[in-house]
C-alpha positions as CSV (number, residue, x, y, z in Angstrom):
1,X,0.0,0.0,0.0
2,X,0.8,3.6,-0.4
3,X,3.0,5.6,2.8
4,X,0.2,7.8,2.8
5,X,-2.7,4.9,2.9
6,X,-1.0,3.6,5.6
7,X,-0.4,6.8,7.4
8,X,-4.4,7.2,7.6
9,X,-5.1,4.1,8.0
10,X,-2.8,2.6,10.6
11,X,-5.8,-0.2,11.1
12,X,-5.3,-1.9,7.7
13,X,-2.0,-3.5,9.1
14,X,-1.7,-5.6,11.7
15,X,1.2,-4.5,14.4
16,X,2.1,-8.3,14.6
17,X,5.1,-10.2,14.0
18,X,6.1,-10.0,10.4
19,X,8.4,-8.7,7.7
20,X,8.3,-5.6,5.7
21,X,9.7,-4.0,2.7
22,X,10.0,-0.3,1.5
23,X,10.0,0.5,-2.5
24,X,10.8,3.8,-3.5
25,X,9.4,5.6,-6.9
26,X,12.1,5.8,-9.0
27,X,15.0,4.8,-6.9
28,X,17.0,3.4,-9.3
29,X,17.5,7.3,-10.8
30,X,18.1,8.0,-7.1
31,X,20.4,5.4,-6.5
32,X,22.3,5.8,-10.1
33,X,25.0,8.1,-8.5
34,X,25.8,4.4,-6.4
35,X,25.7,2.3,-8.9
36,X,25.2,3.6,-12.2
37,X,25.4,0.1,-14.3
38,X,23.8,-1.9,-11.2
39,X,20.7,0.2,-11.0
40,X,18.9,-1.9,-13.9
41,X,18.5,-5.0,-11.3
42,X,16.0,-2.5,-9.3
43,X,13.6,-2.9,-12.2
44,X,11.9,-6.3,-11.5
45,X,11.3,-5.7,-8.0
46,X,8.7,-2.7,-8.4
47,X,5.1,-1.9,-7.9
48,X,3.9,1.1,-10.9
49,X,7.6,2.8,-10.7
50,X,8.5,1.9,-7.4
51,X,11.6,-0.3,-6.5
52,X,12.6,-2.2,-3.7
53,X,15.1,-0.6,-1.9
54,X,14.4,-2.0,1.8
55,X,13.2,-5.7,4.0
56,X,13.0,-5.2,8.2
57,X,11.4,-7.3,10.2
58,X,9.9,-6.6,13.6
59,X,8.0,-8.1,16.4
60,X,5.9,-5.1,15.8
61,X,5.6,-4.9,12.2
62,X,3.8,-1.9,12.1
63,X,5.2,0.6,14.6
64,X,8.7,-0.5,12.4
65,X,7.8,0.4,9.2
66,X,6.4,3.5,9.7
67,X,9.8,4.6,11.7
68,X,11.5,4.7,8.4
69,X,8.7,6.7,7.3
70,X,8.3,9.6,10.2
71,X,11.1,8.5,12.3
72,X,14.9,10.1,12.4
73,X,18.1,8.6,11.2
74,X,18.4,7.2,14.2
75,X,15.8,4.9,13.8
76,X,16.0,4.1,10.2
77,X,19.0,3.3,7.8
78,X,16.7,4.3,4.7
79,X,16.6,7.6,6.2
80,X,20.0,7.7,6.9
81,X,20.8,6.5,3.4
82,X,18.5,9.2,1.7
83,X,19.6,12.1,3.7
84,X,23.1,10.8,2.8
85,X,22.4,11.1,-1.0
86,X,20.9,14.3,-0.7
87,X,23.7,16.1,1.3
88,X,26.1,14.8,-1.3
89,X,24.1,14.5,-4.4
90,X,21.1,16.3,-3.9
91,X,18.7,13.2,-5.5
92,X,15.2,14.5,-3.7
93,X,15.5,18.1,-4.0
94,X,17.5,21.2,-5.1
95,X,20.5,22.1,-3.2
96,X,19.7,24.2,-0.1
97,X,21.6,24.8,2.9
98,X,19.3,23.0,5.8
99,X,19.7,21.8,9.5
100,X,19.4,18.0,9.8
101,X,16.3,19.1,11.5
102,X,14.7,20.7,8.6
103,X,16.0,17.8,6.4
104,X,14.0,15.1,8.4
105,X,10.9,16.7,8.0
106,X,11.2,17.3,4.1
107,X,12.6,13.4,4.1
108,X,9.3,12.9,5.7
109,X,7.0,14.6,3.4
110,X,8.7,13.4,0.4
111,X,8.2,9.7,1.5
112,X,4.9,10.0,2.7
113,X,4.6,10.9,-1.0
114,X,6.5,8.7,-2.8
115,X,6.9,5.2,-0.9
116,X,5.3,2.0,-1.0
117,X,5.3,-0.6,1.9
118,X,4.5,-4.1,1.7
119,X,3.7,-6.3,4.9
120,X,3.8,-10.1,5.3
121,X,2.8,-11.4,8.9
122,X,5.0,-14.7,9.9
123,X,7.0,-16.3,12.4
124,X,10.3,-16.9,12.2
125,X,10.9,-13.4,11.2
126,X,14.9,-13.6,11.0
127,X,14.8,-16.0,8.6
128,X,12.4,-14.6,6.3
129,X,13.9,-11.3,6.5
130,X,17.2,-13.2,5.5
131,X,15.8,-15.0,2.5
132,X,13.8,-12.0,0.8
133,X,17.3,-9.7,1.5
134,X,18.9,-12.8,-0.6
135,X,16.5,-12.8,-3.2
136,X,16.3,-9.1,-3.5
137,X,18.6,-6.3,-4.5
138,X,17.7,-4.8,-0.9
139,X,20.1,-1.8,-1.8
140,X,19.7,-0.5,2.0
141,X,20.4,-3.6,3.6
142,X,23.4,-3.8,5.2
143,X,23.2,-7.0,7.2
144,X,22.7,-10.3,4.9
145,X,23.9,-8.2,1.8
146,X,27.3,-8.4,1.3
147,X,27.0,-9.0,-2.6
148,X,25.0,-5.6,-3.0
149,X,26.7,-3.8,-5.7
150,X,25.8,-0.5,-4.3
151,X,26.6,-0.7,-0.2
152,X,30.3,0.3,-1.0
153,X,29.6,3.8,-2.2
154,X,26.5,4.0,0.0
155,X,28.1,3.5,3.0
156,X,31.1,5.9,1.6
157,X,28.3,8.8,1.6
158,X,26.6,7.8,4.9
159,X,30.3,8.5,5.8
160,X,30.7,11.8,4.8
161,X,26.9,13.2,5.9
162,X,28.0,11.5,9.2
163,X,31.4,13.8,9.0
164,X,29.3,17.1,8.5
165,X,26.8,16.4,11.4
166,X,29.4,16.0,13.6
167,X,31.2,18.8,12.6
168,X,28.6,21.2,12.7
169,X,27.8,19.9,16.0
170,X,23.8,18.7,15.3
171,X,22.9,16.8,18.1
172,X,19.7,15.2,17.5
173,X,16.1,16.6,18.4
174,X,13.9,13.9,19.2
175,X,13.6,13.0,22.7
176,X,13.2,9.1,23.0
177,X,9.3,8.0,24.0
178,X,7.4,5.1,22.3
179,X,6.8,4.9,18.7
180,X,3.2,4.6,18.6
181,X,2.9,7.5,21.7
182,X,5.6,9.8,19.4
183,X,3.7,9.2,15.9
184,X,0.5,9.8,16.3
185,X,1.3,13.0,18.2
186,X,-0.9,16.0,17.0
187,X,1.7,17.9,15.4
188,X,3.5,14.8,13.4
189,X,2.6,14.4,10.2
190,X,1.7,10.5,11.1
191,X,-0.7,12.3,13.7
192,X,-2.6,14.7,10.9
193,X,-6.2,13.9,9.9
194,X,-7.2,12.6,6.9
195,X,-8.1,15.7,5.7
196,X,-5.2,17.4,5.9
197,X,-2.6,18.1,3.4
198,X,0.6,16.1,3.5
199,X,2.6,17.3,0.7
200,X,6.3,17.8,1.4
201,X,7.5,20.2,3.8
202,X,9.4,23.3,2.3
């Protein structure tokens, strides 16, 4: 289903033991400054232009996924990975000089806009996760994906943004509290009505 499907309605999922996986639209242009001649692998594992980028697995399925949606880069490596890209290449929006605070929200706008999730409910969650990273290109994975062709440059970028934020001294903003109490806060964009607009943040 769509991020923003889930995001207003949470109740379509169950938060039970399972696996998940993230697609991204077009992530193979996003991820073609990684892997330029790789990026063509992306193409069979996509739902109407978006490609798989991402399997987790959680005992709260759920409450997981949608971390990498509205969470930090503390609680997702997608994010982290994204935000990394952008610093460096600037693959989700023009250039502009922003705080990592400002950046998490756009990142959060921009997937609630253009993500896909995918849910499967099981036991033995390890070992699922495991087989599906195997099977897929999973370019986000770091565990289980030692053959990815793009984890040596991503993890060269994640480098670098890591670098600037800790040389500009950006401590981060969220203070730690459940995921389901922090989400569906009132000011979050996981927390706004239906009605409401969630385009990406400027």
């Amino acid at each position: 289903m769509s991020a923003k499907h889930l995001l207003v309605n949470p109740q379509a999922v169950r938060d039970t033991m399972g696996v998940y996986m993230i697609f991204l639209l077009d992530a193979d242009k996003i991820l073609s400054c990684a892997g330029p001649s790789e990026t063509n692998i992306l193409i069979p594992w996509s739902v109407s232009g978006h490609r798989h980028v991402y399997t987790g697995e959680g005992a709260a399925m759920r409450s997981r996924a949608l971390l990498h949606l509205c969470g930090t880069i503390r609680d997702s490596s997608v994010r982290e990975f994204l935000l990394s890209l952008q610093f460096s290449k600037n693959v989700l929006w023009p250039a502009s000089s922003e705080t990592l605070f400002a950046m998490e929200r756009r990142l959060t706008g921009w997937l609630i806009e253009n993500s896909y999730v995918a849910f499967r409910a099981c036991g033995y969650v390890g070992d699922v996760e495991k087989d599906l990273i195997r099977r897929m290109p999973s370019p986000f994975n770091i565990a289980h994906n030692s053959k990815s062709p793009f984890l040596p440059s991503l993890k060269a970028e994640r480098q670098k943004f890591r670098d600037h934020l800790e040389t500009t001294r950006q401590k981060h903003y969220r203070v730690p509290m459940p995921p389901s109490a922090w989400l569906l806060r009132a000011n979050h964009l996981a927390g706004l009505a239906s009605s409401q607009s969630t385009k990406p943040l400027t």
